[in-house]
Structure formats: structure tokens, C-alpha cells
N, C-alpha and C positions, 0 to 999 in steps of 0.2 A: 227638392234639389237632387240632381242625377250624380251619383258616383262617378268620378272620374279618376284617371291613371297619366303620370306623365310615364313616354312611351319613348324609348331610342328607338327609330326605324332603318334597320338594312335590309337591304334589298337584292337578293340572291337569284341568280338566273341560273337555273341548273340546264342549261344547254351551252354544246358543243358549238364555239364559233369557227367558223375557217380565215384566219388573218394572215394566209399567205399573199400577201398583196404588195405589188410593187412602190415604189416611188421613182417620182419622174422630176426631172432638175435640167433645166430652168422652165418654167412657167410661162416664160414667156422671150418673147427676141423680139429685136426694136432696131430697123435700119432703115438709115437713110442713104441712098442710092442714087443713081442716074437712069435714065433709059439706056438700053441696053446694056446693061451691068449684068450679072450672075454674083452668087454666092453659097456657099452652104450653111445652113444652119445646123447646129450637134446639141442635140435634146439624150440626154441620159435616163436611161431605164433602168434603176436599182432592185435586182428581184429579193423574193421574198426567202420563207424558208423552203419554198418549191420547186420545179424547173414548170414554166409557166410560156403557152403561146400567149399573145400581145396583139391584138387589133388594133390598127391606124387607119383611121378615114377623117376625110376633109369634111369639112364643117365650114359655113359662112355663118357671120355672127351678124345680128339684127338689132334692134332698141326699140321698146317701144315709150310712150309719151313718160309714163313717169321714171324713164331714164335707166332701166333695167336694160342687162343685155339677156339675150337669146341663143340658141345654137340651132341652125338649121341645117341639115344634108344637104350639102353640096352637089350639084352635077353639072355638068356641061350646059344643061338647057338654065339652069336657076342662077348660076354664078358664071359669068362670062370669062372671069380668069385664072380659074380651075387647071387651067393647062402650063399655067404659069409656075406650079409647084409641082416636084417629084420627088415620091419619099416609099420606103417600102411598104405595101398593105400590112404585111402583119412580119410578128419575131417572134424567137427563143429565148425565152429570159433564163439564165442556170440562177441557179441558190446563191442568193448575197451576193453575187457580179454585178457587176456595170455593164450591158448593152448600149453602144451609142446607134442612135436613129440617124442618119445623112441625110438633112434635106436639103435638096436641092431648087434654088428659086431663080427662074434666068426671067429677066425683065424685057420685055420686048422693046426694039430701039423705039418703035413708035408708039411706047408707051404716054399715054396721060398725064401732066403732075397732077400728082396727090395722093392719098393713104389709100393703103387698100391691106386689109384682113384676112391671115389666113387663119382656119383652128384646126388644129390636130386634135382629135380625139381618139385616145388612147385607152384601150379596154381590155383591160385583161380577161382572161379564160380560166375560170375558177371550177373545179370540180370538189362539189363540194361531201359528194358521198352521202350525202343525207341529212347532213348536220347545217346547219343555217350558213352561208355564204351570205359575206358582206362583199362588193364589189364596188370597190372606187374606180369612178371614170376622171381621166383627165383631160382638161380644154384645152392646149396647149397653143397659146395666139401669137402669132409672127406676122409683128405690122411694118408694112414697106411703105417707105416714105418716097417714090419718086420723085424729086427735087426736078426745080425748076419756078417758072414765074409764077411768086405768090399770090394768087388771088385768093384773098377772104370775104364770106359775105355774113353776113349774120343782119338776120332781122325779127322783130319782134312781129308774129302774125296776130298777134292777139293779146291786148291787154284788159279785164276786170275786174269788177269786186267782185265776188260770188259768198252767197253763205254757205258755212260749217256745218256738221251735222246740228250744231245746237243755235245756228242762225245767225252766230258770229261773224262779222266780217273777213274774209279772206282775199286779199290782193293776187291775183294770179296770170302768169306773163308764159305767155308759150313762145319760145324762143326756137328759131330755124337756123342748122347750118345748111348755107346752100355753099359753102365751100369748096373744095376737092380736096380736103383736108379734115381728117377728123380735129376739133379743135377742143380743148378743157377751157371751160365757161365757168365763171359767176357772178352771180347779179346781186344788186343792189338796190333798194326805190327808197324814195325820201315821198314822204308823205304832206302834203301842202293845204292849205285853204285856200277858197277861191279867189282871195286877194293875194297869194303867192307865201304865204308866212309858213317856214314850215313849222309842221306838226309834232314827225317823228322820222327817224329813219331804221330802215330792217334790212336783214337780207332773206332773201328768196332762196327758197331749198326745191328742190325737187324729192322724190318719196324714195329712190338711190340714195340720194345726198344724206337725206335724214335717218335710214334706215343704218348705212354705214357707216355713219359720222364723222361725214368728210366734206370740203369746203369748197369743192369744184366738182362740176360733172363734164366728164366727155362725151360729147356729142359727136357722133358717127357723122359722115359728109352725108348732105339729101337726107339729115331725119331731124327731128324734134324731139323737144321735150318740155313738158308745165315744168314751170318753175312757181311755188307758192309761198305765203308769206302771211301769219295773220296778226296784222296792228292793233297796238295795246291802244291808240286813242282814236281813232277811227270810230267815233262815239255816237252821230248822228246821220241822219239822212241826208244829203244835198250836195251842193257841186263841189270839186275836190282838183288838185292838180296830184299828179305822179312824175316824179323824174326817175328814169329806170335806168341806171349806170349797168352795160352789160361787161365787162371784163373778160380779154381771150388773146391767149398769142401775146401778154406784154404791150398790150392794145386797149384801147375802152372806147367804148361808143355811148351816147347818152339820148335816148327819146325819152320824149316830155308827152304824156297824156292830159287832157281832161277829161274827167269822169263825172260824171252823176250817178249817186249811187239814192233808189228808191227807198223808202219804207217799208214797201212791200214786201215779202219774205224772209224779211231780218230782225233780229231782236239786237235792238241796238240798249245802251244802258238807260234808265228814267234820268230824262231831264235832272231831277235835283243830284243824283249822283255826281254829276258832271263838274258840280262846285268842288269838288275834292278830290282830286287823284295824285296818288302816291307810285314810286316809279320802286318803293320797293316794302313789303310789308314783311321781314324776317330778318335779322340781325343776328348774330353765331359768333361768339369770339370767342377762343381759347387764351386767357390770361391767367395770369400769378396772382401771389397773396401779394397787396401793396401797388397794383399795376392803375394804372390811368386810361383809360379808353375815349376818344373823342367820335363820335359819327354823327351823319347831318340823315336827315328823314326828305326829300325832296318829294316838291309836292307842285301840283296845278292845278288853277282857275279854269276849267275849259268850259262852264256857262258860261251866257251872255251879261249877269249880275253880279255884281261885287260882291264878296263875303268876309266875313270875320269870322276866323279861325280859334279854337280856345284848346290848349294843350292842356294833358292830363294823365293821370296813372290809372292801373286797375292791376289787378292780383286776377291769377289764376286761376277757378274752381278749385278747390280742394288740396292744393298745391300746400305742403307744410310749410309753418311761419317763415321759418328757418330757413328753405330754399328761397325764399322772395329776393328778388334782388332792386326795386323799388327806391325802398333807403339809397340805394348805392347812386343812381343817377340824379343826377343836377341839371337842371335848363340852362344853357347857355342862350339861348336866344328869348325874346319877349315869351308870357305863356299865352297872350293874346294879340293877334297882330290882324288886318286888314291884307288882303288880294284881288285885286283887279280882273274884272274881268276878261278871260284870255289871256291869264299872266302868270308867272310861279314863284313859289316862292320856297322857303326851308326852314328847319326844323334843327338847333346845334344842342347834343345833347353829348355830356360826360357821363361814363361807368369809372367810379372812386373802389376800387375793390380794396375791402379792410386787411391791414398786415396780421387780423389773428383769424382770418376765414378756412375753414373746412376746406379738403379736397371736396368735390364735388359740382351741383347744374344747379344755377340759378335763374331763374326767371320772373320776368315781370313784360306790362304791356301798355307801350303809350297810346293813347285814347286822342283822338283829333275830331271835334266838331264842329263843320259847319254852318253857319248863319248867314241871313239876307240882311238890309241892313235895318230892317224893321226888328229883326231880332226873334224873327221865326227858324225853328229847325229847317237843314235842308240835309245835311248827309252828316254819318259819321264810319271814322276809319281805326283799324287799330291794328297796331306794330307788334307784333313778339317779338323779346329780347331775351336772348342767354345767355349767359356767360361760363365756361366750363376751367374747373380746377385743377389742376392733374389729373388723373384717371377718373374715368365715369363707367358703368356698368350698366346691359340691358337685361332686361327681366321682365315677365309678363307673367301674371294670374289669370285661370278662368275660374270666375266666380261660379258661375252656374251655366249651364246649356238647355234648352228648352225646342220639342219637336210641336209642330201644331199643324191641324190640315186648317187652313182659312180659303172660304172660296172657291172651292175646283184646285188646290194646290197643296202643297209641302211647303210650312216654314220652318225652317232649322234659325236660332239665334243662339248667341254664346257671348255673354258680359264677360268683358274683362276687363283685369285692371296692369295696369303699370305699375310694376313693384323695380324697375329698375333706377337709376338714379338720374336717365337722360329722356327726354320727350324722344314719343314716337309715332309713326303716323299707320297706325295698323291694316290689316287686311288678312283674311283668313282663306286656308282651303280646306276641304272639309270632304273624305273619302268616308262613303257609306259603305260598309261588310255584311253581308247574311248571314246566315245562319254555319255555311260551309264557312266563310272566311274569304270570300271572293268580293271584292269590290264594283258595287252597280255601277257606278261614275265618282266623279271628283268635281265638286262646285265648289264655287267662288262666293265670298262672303265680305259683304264690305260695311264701313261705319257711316251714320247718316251725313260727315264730311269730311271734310281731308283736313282737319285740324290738328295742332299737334294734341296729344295727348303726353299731358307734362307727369310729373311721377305722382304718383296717389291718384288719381284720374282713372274712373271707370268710362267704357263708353260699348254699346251692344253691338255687333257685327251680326248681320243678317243676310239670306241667302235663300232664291228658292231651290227645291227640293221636290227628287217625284212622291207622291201618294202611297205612304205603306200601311200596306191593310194588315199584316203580322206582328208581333212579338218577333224580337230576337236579334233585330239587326243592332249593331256598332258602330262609333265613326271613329276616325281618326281624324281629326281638329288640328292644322297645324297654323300657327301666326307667323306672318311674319311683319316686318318695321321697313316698310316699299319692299324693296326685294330682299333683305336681309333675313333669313328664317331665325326664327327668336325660341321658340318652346313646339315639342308637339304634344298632343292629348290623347287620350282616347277613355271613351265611355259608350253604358248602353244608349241607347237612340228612343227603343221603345219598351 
């Protein structure tokens, strides 16, 4: 077993930064107008601790499909109404003053309705002497709404299933604004059988939408964007209906697809799984000493065979007596009931928490099997449940760490356990040192699933690793519980 060090890491950057940098206020302007209107726009330059020139140049902004914007140089030949905004090229910013920018926007009478985009990009001029210069640019977007007769057009160019990287089902709707209006979308699809019954419903994100975490995307007039969406029972191969509620403007529109979707290139789930699907497999309460908790486990039939269901407990690996929480729950529903094929049904289950229990994380895990009516296995599913008592605490041990070359490779692995008093779901990174103290890279280290690891619970994090032919080098190991950093390590490697 390798010596190890728990390690506090700061992290000191002995260079000179130049942070005389402006701010600019507001971000953005947003008018609705007439043809032949004018107006000014007053964009504020706050300088920094320096006296600073300022670049300003026009910019049109772009989208592409998964809904990201762009900034592209403007000219007379690329952006046809470039001549529509006048604003000075460049300024003087003094120390901690306000510079206001005057833009000027005259709409032509024979303008267009609809939106149109302008971006200011704002660039300061940093002399940096030598020493690292950071320089923020700013987009600055002033959108004119031309008013006048709303026409909206939105259409779906393309609706399918496609598979995931792991061959999973993905619903996916490319939606066009052929507007004169940029318009904020979202969509919707209800998922159906070929006799119309529906399935499930989801909403559709675009990889903007998702990456931000926000609930509509704006669509530029004349562009597009995928919108995608991957279904939890979307479970086999064959014909399917789609209803795709598009949302925009206070407006909805709704096209109905049929689809078939093949065999071929998808990993749909084995037949017998299909007898048992749970719509939710993790349970979390935070309760009191004396509290009463009621939650239902919902579940579906989605084979073509009727099944008999049998409800059940199970204990944690390693989990001490004393944290089980087990004892605590009651069935309120049958613990053996019948499901129809293509039908759902549920699961009523009470947590009884005793008036003399511990602060602390209780766990236990209801167990759900499956049968035909012959009385053959077909699936089984199981629930973790906690329940947490006043304050809980995280903590992690590394047992041991181990370097190995297998194959043409580096493995690095590092067992550890849960010494804190709440389940976690681990993952490591792992910074190699030589001999100077200079780190080769930082790899990533993961456990063979995303289970929770309840307290007492060892489980290994593995990771490859390049080929070291020396003595000498170090890591530094740090864990964390998903993104939460929990402990960091550090020991020799070789």
C-alpha cells in the first residue's frame, strides 16, 4: 500500500495582470419603431483605472443550427443595412468616468417589417507593458423591431428518431423561422402508439437551450435550429405517431408526424425489461424524529404480456445496522399485485421515522420483480430510499492507490471509501508531478457506475494514464461527490 498525504491545494500565480478594463452598460437595446422613425441609442463606457482608447465596429450576428449565436464583420457588401446605424469608430475613456457612445439609428420610410440586428463591438486598447493583458470585448445588440403587418411563419423542416451516441433513441424537430421577425420558440412532442394512445410527453431543447438552462430559444428570421428530445419509453422498434406543439409569439401551432422508426442502429431495451418501468428509481426526504412520509413508486406494463409484480426490501452493502432504514417503511399497497399488458400501475409505501432516532442518513431499497403468468422471471427494478435527520456530513477515505502499465497503457486506480454520513456518487481527478514538481496532465477517474455509494461503502475509481518508465513522480488525487470537491490526496505514484 502507497503512503499517502491529505493535501490543502492554493494555487498562486506569480504574474502581473493588467485589469484596467472598461465596463459597458446596457448590454443590450430593444425598439420597436415605425418606418421612417430615427432614434438614439446611449450605450455607457465606464473606464477603468487607466485613460484608455475604445474601438467600435459593427458586427451582424448569425445562428447556427444548434441555436448558438455568432458575430460576424459587418460591411456594406455582407449586411445590406449597415448604413442604417451611425455611431463613432472609436473613444477616450479617462479613469472611472462614464463615456456615453450616441447611436444613431434612422429607419428608412421604405423600410421592411420585421427585426433586424445590430452589434456594437466594443474593444478596448490595453497596453500591457509586458505583463499578461486580459482584454474583454463587448457585443453590444440593438434590435429594431419595424412594426407593421405581422406575418409569422414557422415550420417544421424535418422531423426524426435518430440514435444517441450510445444508440438511444432521440426525437429530433428542426424548426424554421421563415418570419420577418425574430421569434422565442418552444416545443413540445407527445409521444404515441400506432393506434394513437399516448406513450409519453417531453420537451425538446436545442444544445443553446440546454447548455444555458433556459426554456425557449430565439430564432433569428430565415434560420433554424434542431430542437432534440430523448424519450424515457420509446422502448422498441416500429411505427409511432408524434404530436409537436411548437410555441411562439403567445401563439402554438401543432403538426402530427408518423414515424417508423427501424431496428437497425439502435439499442432499444431487451424485450423482458419492458415488463417493468419505473418513472422514478431515488427517493430523498429530509424529515424529523416522529415524522410520517407517504410516496407512491409508479410503474408500467409496456410488454405485450401481463405480469405479476412482487414488492420487496433489501439492505445496502455494507451499510451499518443502525443507518438501515427498512424497519421504518410499511406497504400500503398489495405486496403482490397483477399488470396488464400496456397498462400502469403503483406502488403506496409509508417512512414511520421513530421519536428516539439519531440525527443522521438512513437508507434502504425497495426491490420490484417481475413475472409472466407462468411464473417465469422477466425483470427486476430497485428504488433507493433516504431519509436525512438534521445535519449530515461528507467525507471520503482513500484506502489505497495502485499504478500498473496493462497493455500498451497506464492504469492509475484509487479505492475509496465513504466515511461521511450521506451517500455519494464519486469521481476523481488525478494530476501526475515529476520529479521537478510540474504536472504532465490531469485525468479523470471514474467508478464502474453511477450508484450511490451509501456511508461504509468502498468502491475503486479508475483511469487511464500515460506510461512512466521512472521512479519519482506524485499525484495529486482529488474526489469529488458529481461536482462537489470532497477531499484532496496526494502520494508517490512510483
Amino acid at each position: 500500500m502507497k503512503k499517502f498525504y491529505i493535501l490543502s491545494i492554493v494555487f498562486l500565480l506569480f504574474t502581473t495582470f493588467s485589469f484596467a478594463q472598461i465596463t459597458v452598460s446596457p448590454l443590450s437595446v430593444e425598439k420597436d419603431v415605425r418606418a421612417g422613425e430615427e432614434f438614439i441609442a446611449t450605450i455607457n463606457v465606464i473606464g477603468g483605472n487607466t485613460t484608455q482608447n475604445v474601438n467600435i465596429e459593427l458586427y451582424q450576428m448569425t445562428q447556427d443550427l444548434s441555436g448558438n449565436f455568432d458575430y460576424v464583420k459587418a460591411t456594406s457588401d455582407n449586411f445590406l443595412y449597415s448604413h442604417w446605424i451611425e455611431f463613432p469608430n472609436s473613444i477616450t475613456v479617462s479613469p472611472r468616468s462614464t463615456t456615453p457612445i450616441e447611436v444613431g439609428v434612422n429607419i428608412p420610410s421604405n423600410a421592411p417589417f420585421g427585426t433586424y440586428n445590430f452589434i456594437l463591438m466594443i474593444t478596448p486598447e490595453v497596453e500591457t507593458s509586458g505583463t499578461i493583458g486580459i482584454i474583454i470585448r463587448y457585443a453590444i445588440r440593438i434590435t429594431v423591431h419595424v412594426q407593421g403587418t405581422v406575418i409569422t411563419k414557422v415550420e417544421v423542416e424535418d422531423l426524426k428518431v435518430v440514435p444517441d451516441e450510445e444508440g438511444k433513441p432521440v426525437i429530433q424537430a428542426t424548426i424554421a423561422n421563415g418570419s420577418s421577425y425574430d421569434l422565442v420558440v418552444s416545443t413540445e412532442a407527445i409521444l404515441r402508439d400506432k393506434s394513437g394512445r399516448m406513450i409519453e410527453r417531453l420537451p425538446l431543447k436545442s444544445p443553446y437551450m440546454e447548455k444555458n438552462n433556459i426554456t425557449a430559444q430565439r430564432i433569428l428570421k430565415g434560420n433554424k435550429v434542431v430542437f432534440s428530445g430523448k424519450p424515457a419509453y420509446l422502448l422498441a422498434p416500429g411505427e409511432y405517431k408524434v404530436n409537436l406543439f411548437v410555441n411562439y409569439s403567445n401563439r402554438q401551432k401543432v403538426f402530427t408526424y408518423d414515424i417508423n422508426v427501424p431496428e437497425e442502429g439502435f439499442n432499444f431495451t431487451p424485450p423482458i425489461e419492458l415488463a417493468l418501468i419505473l418513472d422514478n428509481t431515488e427517493f430523498s426526504y429530509e424529515l424529523y424524529a416522529g415524522a410520517v412520509k407517504t410516496f407512491v413508486i409508479n410503474l408500467q406494463n409496456m410488454s405485450n404480456q401481463n405480469v405479476t409484480v412482487q414488492v420487496g426490501g433489501e439492505e445496502f452493502v455494507s451499510l451499518p445496522k443502525d443507518r438501515s432504514l427498512l424497519s421504518w417503511i410499511t406497504l400500503r399497497s398489495p405486496s403482490s399485485f397483477g399488470v396488464n399488458a400496456q397498462r400502469t400501475s403503483r406502488v403506496i409505501l409509508s417512512i414511520n421515522v421513530p421519536k428516539d432516532v439519531e440525527n443522521g442518513a438512513y437508507y434502504g431499497k425497495i426491490v420490484l420483480n417481475a413475472y409472466d403468468e407462468s411464473g417465469e422471471f422477466l425483470s427486476q427494478k430497485k428504488v433507493n430510499v433516504e431519509t436525512i435527520i438534521g445535519e449530515v456530513n461528507y467525507d471520503v477515505e482513500l484506502v489505497s492507490s495502485n499504478y500498473e502499465k496493462i497493455e500498451g497503457s497506464g492504469i492509475f486506480s484509487a479505492l475509496i471509501k465513504n466515511s461521511g454520513e450521506r451517500y455519494i456518487i464519486p469521481k476523481g481527478s488525478l494530476s501526475i508531478l515529476d520529479n521537478d514538481g510540474v504536472s504532465i496532465g490531469v485525468y479523470d477517474l471514474f467508478p464502474s457506475s453511477q450508484e450511490w455509494l451509501v456511508p461504509s461503502q468502498e468502491t475503486m475509481l479508475i483511469g487511464e494514464v500515460p506510461i512512466l518508465e521512472e521512479d519519482g513522480y506524485r499525484y495529486i488525487l482529488t474526489i469529488y461527490n458529481n461536482e462537489q470537491r470532497l477531499k484532496v490526496f496526494e502520494g508517490e505514484l512510483m
